[in-house]
Structure formats: structure tokens, C-alpha cells
PyMOL commands that place a pseudoatom at each C-alpha (Angstrom):
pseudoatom trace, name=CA, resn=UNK, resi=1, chain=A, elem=C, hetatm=0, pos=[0.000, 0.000, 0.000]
pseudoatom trace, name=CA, resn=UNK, resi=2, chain=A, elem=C, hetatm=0, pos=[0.945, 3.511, -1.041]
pseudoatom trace, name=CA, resn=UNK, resi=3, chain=A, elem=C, hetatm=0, pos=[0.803, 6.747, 1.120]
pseudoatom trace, name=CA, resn=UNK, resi=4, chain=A, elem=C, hetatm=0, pos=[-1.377, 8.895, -1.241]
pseudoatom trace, name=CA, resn=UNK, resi=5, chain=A, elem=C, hetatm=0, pos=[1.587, 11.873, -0.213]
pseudoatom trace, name=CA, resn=UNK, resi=6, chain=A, elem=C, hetatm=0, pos=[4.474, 10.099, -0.435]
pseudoatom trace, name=CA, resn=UNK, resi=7, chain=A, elem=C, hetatm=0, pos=[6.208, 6.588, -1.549]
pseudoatom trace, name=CA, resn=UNK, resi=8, chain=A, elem=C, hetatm=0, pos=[8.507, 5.565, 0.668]
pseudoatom trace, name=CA, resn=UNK, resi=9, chain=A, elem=C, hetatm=0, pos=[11.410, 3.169, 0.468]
pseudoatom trace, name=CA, resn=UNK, resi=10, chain=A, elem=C, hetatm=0, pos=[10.658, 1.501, 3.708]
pseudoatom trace, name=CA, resn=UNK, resi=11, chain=A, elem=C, hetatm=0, pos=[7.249, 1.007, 4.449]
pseudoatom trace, name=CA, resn=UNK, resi=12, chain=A, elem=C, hetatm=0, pos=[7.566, -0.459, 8.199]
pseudoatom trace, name=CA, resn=UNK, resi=13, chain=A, elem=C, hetatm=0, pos=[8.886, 2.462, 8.826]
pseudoatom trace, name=CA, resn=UNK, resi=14, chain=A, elem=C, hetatm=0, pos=[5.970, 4.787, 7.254]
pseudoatom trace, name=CA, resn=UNK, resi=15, chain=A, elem=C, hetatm=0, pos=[4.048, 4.100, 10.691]
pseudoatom trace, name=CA, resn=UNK, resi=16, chain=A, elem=C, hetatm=0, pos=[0.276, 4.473, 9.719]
pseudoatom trace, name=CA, resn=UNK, resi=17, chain=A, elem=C, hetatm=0, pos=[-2.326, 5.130, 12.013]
pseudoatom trace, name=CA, resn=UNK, resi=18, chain=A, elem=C, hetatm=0, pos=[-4.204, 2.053, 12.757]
pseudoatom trace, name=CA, resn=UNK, resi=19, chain=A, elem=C, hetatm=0, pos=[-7.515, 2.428, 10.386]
pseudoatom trace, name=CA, resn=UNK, resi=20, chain=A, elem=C, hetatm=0, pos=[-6.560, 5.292, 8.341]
pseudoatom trace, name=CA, resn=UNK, resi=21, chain=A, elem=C, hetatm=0, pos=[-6.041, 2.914, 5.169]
pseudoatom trace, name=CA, resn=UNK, resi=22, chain=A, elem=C, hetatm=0, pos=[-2.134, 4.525, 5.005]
pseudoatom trace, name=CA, resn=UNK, resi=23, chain=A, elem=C, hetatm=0, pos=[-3.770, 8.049, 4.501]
pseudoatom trace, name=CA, resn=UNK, resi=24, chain=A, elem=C, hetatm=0, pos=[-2.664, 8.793, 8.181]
pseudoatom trace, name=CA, resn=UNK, resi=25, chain=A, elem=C, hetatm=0, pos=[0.947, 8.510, 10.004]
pseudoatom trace, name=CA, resn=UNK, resi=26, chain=A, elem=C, hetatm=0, pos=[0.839, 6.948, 12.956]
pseudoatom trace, name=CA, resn=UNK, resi=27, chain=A, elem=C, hetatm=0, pos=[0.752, 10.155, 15.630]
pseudoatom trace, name=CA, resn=UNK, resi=28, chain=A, elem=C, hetatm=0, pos=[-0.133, 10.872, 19.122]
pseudoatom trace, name=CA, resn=UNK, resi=29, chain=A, elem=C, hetatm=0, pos=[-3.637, 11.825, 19.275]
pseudoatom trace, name=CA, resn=UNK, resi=30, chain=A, elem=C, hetatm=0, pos=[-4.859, 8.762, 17.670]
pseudoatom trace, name=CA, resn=UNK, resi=31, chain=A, elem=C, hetatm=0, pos=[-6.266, 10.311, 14.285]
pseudoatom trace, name=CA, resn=UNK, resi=32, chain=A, elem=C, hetatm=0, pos=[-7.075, 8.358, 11.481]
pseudoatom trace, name=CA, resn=UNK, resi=33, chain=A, elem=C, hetatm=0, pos=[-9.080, 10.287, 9.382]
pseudoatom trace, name=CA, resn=UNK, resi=34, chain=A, elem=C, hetatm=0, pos=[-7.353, 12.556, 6.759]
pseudoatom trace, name=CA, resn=UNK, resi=35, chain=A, elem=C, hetatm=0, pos=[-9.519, 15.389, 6.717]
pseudoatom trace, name=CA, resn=UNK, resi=36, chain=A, elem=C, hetatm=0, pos=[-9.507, 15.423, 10.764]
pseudoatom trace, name=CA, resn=UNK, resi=37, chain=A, elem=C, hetatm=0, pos=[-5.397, 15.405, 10.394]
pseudoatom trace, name=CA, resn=UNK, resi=38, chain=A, elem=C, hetatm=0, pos=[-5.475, 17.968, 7.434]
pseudoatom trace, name=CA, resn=UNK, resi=39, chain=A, elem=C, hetatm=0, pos=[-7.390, 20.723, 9.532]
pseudoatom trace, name=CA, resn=UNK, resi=40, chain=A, elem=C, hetatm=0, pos=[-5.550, 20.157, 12.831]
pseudoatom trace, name=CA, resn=UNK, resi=41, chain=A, elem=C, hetatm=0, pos=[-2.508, 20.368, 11.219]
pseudoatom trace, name=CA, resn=UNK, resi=42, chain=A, elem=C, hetatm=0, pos=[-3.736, 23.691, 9.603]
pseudoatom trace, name=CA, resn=UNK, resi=43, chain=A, elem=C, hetatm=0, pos=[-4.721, 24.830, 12.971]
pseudoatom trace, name=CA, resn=UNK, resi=44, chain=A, elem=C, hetatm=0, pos=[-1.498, 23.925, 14.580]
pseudoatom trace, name=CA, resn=UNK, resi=45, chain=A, elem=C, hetatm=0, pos=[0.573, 25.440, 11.579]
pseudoatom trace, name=CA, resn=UNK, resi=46, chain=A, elem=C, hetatm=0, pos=[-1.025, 29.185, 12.445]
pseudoatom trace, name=CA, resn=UNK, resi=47, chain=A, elem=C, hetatm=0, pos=[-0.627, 28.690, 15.801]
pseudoatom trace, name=CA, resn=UNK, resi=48, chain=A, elem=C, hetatm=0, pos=[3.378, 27.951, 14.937]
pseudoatom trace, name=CA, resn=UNK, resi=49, chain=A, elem=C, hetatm=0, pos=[3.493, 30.810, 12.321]
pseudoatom trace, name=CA, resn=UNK, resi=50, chain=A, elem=C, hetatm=0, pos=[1.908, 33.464, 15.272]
pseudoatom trace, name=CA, resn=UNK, resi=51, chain=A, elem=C, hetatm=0, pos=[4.435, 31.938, 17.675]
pseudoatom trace, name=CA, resn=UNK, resi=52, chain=A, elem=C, hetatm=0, pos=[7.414, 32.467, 15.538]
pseudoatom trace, name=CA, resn=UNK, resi=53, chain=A, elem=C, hetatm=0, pos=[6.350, 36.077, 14.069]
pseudoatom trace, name=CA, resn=UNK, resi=54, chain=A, elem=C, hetatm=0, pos=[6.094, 36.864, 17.517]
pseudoatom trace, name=CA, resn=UNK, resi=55, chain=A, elem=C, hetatm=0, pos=[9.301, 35.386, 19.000]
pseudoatom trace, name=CA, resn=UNK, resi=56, chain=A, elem=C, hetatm=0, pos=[11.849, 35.620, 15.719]
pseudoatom trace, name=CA, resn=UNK, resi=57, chain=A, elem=C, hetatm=0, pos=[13.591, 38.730, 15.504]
pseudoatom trace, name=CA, resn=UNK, resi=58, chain=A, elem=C, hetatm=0, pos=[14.100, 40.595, 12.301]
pseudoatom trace, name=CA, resn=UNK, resi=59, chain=A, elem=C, hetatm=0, pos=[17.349, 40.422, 12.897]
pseudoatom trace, name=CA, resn=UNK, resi=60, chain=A, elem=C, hetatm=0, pos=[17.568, 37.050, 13.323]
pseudoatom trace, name=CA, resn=UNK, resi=61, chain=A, elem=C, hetatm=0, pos=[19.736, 34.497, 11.094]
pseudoatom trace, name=CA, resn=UNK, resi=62, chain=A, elem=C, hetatm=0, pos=[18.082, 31.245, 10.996]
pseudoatom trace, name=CA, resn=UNK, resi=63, chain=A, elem=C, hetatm=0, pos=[19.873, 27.868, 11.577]
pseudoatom trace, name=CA, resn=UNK, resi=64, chain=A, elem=C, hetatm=0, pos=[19.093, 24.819, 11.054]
pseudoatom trace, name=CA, resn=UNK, resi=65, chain=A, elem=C, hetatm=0, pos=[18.301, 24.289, 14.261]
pseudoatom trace, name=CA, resn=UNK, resi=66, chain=A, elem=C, hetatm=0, pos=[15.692, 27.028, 14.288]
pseudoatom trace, name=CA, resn=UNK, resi=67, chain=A, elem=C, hetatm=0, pos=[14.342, 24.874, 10.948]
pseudoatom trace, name=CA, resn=UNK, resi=68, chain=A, elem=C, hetatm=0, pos=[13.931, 21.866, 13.483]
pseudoatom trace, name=CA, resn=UNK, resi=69, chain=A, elem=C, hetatm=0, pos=[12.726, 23.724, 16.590]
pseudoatom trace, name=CA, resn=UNK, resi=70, chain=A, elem=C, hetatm=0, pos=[9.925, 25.239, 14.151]
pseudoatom trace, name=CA, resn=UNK, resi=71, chain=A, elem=C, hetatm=0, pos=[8.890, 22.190, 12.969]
pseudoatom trace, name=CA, resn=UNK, resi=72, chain=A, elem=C, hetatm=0, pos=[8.763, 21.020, 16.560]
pseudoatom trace, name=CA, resn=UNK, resi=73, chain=A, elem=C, hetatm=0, pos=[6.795, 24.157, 17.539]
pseudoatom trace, name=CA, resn=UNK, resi=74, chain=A, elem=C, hetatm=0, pos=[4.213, 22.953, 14.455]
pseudoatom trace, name=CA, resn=UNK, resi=75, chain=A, elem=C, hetatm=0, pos=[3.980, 19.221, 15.099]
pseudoatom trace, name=CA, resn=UNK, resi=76, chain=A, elem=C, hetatm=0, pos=[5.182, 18.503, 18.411]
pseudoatom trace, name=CA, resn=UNK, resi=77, chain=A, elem=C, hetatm=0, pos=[1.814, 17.488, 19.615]
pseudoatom trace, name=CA, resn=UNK, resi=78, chain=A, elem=C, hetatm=0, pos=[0.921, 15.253, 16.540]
pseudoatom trace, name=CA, resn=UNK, resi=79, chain=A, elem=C, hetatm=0, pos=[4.027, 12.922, 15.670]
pseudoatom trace, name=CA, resn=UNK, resi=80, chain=A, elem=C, hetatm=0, pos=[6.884, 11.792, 17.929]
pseudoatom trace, name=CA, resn=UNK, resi=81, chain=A, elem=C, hetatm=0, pos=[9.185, 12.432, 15.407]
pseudoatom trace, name=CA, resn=UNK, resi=82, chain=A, elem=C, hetatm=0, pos=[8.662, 16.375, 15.176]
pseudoatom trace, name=CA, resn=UNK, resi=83, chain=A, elem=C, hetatm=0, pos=[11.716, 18.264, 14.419]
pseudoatom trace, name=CA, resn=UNK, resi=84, chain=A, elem=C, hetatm=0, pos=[13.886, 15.394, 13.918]
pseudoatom trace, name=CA, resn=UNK, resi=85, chain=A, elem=C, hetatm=0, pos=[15.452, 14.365, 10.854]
pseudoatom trace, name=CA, resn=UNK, resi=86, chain=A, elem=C, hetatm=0, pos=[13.570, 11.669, 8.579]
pseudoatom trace, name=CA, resn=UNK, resi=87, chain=A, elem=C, hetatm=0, pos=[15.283, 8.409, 8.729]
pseudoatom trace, name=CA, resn=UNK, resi=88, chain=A, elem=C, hetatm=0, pos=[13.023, 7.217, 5.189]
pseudoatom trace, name=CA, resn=UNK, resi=89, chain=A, elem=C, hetatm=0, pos=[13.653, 7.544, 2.020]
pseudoatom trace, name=CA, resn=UNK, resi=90, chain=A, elem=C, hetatm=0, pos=[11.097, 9.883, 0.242]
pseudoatom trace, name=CA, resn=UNK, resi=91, chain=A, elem=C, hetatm=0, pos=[9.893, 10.841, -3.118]
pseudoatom trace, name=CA, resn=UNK, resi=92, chain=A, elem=C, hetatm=0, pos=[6.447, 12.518, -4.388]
pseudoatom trace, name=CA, resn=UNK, resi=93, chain=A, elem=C, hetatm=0, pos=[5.325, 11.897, -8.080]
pseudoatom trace, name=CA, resn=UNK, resi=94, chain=A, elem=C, hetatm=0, pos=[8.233, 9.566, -9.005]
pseudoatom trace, name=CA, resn=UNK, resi=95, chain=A, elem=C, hetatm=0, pos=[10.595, 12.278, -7.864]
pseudoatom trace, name=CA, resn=UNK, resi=96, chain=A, elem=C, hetatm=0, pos=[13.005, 11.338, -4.980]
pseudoatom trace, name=CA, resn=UNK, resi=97, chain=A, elem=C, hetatm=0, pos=[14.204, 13.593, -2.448]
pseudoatom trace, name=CA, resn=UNK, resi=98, chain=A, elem=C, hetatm=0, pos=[17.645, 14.150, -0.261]
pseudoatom trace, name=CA, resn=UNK, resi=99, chain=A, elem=C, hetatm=0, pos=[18.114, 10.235, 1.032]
pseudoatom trace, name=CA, resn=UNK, resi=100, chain=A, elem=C, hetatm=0, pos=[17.867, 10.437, 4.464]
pseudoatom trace, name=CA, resn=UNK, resi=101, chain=A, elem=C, hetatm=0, pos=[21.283, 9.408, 5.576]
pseudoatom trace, name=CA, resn=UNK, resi=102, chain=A, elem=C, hetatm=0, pos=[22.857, 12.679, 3.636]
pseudoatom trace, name=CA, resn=UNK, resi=103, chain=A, elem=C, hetatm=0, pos=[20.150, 14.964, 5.380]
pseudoatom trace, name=CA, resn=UNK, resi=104, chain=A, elem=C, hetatm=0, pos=[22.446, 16.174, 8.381]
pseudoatom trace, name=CA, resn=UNK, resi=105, chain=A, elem=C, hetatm=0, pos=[25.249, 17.379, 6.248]
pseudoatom trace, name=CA, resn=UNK, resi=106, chain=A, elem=C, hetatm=0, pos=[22.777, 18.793, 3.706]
pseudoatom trace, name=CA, resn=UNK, resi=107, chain=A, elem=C, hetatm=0, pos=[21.295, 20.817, 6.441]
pseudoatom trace, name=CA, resn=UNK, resi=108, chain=A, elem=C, hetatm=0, pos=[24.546, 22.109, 7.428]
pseudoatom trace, name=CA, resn=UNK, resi=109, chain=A, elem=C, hetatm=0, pos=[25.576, 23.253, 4.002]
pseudoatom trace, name=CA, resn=UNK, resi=110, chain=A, elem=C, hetatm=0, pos=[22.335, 24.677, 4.296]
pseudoatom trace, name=CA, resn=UNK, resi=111, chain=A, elem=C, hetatm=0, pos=[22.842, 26.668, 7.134]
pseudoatom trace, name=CA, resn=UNK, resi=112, chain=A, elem=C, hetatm=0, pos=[26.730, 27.706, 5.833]
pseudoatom trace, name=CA, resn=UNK, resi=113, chain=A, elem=C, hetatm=0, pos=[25.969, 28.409, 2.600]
pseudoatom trace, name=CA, resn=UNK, resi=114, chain=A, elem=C, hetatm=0, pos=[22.151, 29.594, 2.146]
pseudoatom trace, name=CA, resn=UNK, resi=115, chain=A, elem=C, hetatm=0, pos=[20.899, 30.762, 5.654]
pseudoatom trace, name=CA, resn=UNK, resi=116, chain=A, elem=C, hetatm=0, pos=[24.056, 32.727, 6.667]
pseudoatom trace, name=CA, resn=UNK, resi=117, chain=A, elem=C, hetatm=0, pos=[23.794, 34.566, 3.025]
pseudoatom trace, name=CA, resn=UNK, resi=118, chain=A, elem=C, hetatm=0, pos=[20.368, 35.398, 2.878]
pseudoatom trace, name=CA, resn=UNK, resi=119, chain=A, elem=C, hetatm=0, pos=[19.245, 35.733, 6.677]
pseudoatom trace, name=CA, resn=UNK, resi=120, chain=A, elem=C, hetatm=0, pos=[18.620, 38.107, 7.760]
pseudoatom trace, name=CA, resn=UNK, resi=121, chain=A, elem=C, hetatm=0, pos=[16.610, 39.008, 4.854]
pseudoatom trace, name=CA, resn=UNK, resi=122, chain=A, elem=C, hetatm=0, pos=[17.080, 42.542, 4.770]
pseudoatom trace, name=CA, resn=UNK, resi=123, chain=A, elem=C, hetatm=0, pos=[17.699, 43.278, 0.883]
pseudoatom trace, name=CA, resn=UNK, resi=124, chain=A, elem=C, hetatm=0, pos=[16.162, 46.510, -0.098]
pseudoatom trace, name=CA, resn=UNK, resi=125, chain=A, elem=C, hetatm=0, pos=[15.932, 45.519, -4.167]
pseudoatom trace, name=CA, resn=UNK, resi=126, chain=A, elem=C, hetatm=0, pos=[12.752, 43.789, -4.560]
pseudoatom trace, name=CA, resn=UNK, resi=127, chain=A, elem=C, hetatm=0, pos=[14.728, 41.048, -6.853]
pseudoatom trace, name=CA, resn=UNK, resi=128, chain=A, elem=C, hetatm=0, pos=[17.315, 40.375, -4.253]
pseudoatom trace, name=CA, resn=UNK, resi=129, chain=A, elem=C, hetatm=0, pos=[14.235, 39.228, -2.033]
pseudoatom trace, name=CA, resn=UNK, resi=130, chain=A, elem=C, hetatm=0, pos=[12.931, 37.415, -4.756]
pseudoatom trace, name=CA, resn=UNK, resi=131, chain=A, elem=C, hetatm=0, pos=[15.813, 35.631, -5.000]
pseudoatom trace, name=CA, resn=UNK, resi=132, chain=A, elem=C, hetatm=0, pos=[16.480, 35.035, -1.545]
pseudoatom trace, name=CA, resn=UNK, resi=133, chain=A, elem=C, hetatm=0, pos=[13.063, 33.428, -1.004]
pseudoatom trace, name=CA, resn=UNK, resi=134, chain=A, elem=C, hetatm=0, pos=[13.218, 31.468, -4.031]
pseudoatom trace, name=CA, resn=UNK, resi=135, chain=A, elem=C, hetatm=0, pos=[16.515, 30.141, -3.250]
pseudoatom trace, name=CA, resn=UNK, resi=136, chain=A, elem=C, hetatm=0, pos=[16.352, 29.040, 0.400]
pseudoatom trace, name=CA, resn=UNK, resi=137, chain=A, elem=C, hetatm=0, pos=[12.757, 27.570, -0.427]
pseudoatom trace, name=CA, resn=UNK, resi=138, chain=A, elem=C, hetatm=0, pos=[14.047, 25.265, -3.554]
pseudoatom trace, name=CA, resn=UNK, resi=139, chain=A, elem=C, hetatm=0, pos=[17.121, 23.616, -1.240]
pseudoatom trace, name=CA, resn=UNK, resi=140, chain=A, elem=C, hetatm=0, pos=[15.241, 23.544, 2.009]
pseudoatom trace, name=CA, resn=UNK, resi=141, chain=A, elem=C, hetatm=0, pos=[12.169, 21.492, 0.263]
pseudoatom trace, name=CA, resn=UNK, resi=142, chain=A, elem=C, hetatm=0, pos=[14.860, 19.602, -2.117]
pseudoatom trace, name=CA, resn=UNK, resi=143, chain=A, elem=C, hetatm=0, pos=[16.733, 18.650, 0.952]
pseudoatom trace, name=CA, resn=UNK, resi=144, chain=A, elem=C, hetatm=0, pos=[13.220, 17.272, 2.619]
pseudoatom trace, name=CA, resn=UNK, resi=145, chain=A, elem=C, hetatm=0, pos=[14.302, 17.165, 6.207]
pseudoatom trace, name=CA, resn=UNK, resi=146, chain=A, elem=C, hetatm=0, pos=[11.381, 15.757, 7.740]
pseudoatom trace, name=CA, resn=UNK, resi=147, chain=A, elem=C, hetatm=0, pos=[8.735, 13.027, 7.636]
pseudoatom trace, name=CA, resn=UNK, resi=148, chain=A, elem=C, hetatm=0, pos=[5.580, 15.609, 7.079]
pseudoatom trace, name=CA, resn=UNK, resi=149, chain=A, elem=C, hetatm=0, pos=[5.299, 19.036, 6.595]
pseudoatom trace, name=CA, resn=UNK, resi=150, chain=A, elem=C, hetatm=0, pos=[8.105, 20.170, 4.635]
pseudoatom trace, name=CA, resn=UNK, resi=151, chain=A, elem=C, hetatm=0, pos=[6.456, 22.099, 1.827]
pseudoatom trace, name=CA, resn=UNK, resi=152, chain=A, elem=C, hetatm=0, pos=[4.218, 24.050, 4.768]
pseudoatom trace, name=CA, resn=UNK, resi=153, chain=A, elem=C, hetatm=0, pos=[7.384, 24.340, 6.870]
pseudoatom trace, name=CA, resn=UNK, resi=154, chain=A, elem=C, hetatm=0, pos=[9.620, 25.999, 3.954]
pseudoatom trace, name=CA, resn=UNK, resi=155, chain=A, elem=C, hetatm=0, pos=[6.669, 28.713, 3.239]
pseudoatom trace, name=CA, resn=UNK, resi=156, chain=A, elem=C, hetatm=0, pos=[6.438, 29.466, 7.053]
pseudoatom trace, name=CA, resn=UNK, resi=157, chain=A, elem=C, hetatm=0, pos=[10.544, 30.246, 6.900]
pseudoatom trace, name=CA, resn=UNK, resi=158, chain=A, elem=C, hetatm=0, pos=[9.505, 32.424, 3.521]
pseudoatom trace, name=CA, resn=UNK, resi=159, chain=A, elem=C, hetatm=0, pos=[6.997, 34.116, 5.511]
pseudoatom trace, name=CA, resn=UNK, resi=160, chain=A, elem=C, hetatm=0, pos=[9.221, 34.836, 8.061]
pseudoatom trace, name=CA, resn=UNK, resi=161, chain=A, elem=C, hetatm=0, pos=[12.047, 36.076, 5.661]
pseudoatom trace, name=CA, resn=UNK, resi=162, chain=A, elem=C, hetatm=0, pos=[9.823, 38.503, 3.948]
pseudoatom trace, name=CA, resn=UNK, resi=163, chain=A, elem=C, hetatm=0, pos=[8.820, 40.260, 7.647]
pseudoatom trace, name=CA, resn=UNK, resi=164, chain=A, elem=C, hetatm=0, pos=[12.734, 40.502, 7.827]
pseudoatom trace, name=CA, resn=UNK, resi=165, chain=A, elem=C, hetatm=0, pos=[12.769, 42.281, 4.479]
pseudoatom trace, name=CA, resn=UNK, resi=166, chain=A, elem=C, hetatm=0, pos=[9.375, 44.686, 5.267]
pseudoatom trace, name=CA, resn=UNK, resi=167, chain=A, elem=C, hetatm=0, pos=[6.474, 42.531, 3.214]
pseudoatom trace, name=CA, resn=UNK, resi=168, chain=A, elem=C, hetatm=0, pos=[3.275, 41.525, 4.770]
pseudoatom trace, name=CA, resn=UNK, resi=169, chain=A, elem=C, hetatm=0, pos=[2.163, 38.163, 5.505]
pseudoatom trace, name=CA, resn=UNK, resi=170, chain=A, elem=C, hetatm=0, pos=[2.476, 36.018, 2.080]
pseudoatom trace, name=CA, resn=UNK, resi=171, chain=A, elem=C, hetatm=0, pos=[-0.364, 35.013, 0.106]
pseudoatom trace, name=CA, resn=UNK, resi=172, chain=A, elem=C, hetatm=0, pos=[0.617, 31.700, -0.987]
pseudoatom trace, name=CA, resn=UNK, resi=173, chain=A, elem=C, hetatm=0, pos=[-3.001, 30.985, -2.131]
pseudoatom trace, name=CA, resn=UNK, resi=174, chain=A, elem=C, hetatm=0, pos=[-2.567, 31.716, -5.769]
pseudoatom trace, name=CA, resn=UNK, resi=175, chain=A, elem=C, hetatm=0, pos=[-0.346, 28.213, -5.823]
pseudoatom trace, name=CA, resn=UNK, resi=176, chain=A, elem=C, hetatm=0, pos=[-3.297, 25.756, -7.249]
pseudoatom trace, name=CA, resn=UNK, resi=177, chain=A, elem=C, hetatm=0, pos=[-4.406, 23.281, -9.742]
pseudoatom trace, name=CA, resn=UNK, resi=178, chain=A, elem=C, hetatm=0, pos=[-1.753, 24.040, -13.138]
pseudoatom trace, name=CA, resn=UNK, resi=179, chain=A, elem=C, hetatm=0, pos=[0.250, 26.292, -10.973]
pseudoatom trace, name=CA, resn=UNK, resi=180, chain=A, elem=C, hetatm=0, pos=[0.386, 24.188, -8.422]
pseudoatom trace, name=CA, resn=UNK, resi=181, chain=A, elem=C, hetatm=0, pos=[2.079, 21.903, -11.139]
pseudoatom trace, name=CA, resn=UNK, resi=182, chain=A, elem=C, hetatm=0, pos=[4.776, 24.768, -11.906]
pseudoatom trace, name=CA, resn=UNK, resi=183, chain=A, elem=C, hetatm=0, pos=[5.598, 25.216, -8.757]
pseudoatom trace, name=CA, resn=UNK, resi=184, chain=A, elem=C, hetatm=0, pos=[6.720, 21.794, -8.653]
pseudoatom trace, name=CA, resn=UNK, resi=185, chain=A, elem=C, hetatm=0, pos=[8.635, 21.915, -11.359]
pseudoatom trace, name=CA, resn=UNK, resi=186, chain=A, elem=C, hetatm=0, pos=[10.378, 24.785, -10.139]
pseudoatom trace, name=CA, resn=UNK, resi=187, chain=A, elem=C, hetatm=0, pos=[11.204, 22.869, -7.037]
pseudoatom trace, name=CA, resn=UNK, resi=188, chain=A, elem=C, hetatm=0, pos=[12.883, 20.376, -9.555]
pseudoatom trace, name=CA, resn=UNK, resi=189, chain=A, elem=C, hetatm=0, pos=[14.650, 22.850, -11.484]
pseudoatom trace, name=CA, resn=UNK, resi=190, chain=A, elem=C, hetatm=0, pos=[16.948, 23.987, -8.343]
pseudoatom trace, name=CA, resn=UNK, resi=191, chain=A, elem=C, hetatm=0, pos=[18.150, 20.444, -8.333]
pseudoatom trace, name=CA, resn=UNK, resi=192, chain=A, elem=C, hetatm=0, pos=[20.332, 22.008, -11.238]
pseudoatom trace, name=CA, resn=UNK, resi=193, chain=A, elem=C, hetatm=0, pos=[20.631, 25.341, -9.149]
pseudoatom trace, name=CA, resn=UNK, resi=194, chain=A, elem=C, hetatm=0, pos=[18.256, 26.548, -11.872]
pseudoatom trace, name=CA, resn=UNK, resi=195, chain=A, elem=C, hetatm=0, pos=[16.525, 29.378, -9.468]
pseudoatom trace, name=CA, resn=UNK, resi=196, chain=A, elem=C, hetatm=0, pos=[14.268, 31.200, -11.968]
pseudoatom trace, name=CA, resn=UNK, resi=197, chain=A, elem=C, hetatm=0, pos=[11.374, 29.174, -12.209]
pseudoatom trace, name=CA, resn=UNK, resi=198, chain=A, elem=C, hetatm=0, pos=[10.683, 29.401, -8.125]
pseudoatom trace, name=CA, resn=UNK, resi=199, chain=A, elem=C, hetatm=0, pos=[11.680, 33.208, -8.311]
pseudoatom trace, name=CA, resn=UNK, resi=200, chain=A, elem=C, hetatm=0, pos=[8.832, 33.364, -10.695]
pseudoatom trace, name=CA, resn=UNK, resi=201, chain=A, elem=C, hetatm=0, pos=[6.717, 32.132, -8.663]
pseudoatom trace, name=CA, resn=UNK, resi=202, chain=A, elem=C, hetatm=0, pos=[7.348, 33.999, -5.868]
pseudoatom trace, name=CA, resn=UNK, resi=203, chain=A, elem=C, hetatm=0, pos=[7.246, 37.120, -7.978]
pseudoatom trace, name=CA, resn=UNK, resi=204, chain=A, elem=C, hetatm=0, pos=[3.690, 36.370, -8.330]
pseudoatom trace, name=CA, resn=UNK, resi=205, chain=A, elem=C, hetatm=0, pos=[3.216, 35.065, -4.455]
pseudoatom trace, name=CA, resn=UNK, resi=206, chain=A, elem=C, hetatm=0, pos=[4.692, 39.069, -3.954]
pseudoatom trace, name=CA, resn=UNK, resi=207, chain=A, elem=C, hetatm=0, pos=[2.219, 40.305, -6.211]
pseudoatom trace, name=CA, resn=UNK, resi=208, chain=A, elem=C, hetatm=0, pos=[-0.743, 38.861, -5.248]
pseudoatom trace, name=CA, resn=UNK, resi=209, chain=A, elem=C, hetatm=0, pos=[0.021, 39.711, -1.138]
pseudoatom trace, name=CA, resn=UNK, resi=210, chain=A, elem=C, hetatm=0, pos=[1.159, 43.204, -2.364]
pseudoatom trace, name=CA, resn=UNK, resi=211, chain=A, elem=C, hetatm=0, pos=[-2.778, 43.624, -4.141]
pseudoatom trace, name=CA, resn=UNK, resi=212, chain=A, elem=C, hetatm=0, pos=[-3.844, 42.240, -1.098]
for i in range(1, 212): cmd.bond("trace and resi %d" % i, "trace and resi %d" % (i + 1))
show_as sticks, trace
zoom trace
């Protein structure tokens, strides 16, 4: 049986919840209905994006640490596993992600050579911030450091980058149906360091939070 989210290389460890028919990861509160999951999750991921506009300086220059303890912050009361490292193998439309064994150093090189140049995220050219969201976005969700939750997690960092740089809250709700389908692609264009297709598409994320 497939996850409908993810394949993974080791199904044992893909821990399903009990009755969910492997639509559900096996977490703490005993859900096993997807929709249930989807919007406590949702609720949980405001509640973490609140916490961290309120706590993160805009000053600050994020770690990867920080990228763990704000997954933790998100998820801590649904899996076990929050802000740890995945220890599966991953992919998502026959398109695999970091293997899990290189995560660690990939997060460092992360941290050395993305965070540290583009956080804090105080670029005063609009393009700069473009590329500075589309960048750290592409290698943190390429890199897929955790179980569950990256794609949410990686917007919630963008979010937090463009308070640093002066923008309002991101609208990320323009990414749907065909353009949800470019936005993929983008992702798999920075595999090749290819950065224009996700600055693209946060050029038009910009937009549509700028129209408000």
C-alpha cells in the first residue's frame, strides 16, 4: 500500500495510524481520518506561524536548528518524530528527495551556505528578495528534512524572511491546480541550481500579497 503523499522506500517504517487505510501517520492523538489530520494540522501550523512572528527577531539568522525547533513548535503534539530528521527515504510523483542518511550534512551546508547569506533578509531591491526566497525555499524542500510538513514548513521560513525584508504576511493561495504543477517543477529545477522558475513564482506570491 501507497501513502497517497508520499512513496517511501521503507514502508515499516511509514508508521500508519491504525484504520486510516495509510492516509494517516501513525501520531499521538490517535487520528485516522485525513480530513480530521489535514485541519488540525492547519490549525497547529497558524498557531506555529503566530508563535514564531512573535518570538523571531528581524534580525535574526536562521539555523538549522531554528528549521527543526519550528517544525517542533508545528507538530510537536501530533508525531513523535517532530523536528527530527527523517530516517526514510522519500519521493512525491516519481521524484526522490535528499536520502535520508545525507540529510544532516545537507542541512549544514544549508545553514553555511544559504541561511548565513540570505538571513537576515534585509535586501532593499525587490529582486534580491525574490531571490532570496526562491533560493532558500528550492534547497530547504529539495533537501526534505522531515517526515511531514516540509512544503508548509519551507513557506512558514519564507513568511518569516519577507517580515525581515518589510512585506506583509504572504499570500501563498494563488499556488493551485496548473500552478500548483509549476511550482513543482520549479522545485525540480533547483536540483540544477536553476533558481528562476521558483523566483517566478514567488514574484507572483509578492504580487498577489502586495494587491492584497
Amino acid at each position: 500500500m501507497k501513502n497517497n503523499r508520499y512513496d517511501t522506500d521503507h514502508l515499516a517504517e511509514a508508521q500508519f495510524e491504525a484504520g486510516s487505510r495509510g492516509r494517516v501517520l501513525r501520531n499521538l492523538l490517535g487520528i485516522c481520518r485525513k480530513r480530521e489530520m489535514d485541519a488540525f494540522e492547519a490549525v497547529k501550523l497558524a498557531e506555529a506561524t503566530d508563535y514564531a512572528i512573535r518570538h523571531i527577531s528581524k534580525e535574526h539568522r536562521f539555523t538549522a536548528q531554528d528549521i527543526c525547533a519550528l517544525h517542533r513548535q508545528w507538530l510537536g503534539k501530533v508525531y513523535p518524530w517532530a523536528g527530527e530528521y527523517r530516517q526514510v527515504n522519500i519521493s512525491k510523483g516519481g521524484f526522490t528527495f535528499a536520502m535520508s542518511a545525507q540529510i544532516p550534512r545537507l542541512m549544514e551546508e544549508l545553514e553555511k551556505t544559504v541561511l548565513a547569506v540570505y538571513t537576515p533578509c534585509h535586501f532593499v531591491e525587490p529582486e534580491k528578495v525574490i531571490e532570496a526566497l526562491a533560493v532558500t525555499h528550492c534547497e530547504l524542500v529539495l533537501i526534505h528534512p522531515f517526515r511531514e510538513g516540509n512544503g508548509r514548513l519551507s513557506r512558514i521560513l519564507a513568511t518569516l524572511m519577507a517580515l525581515q525584508a518589510g512585506l506583509p504576511l504572504l499570500d501563498f493561495s494563488g499556488i493551485r491546480g496548473k500552478k500548483r504543477e509549476a511550482y513543482f517543477a520549479a522545485v525540480q529545477a533547483g536540483m540544477s541550481r536553476e533558481y528562476a522558475p521558483m523566483e517566478a513564482i514567488f514574484r507572483a506570491v509578492l504580487a498577489k500579497t502586495l494587491r492584497g
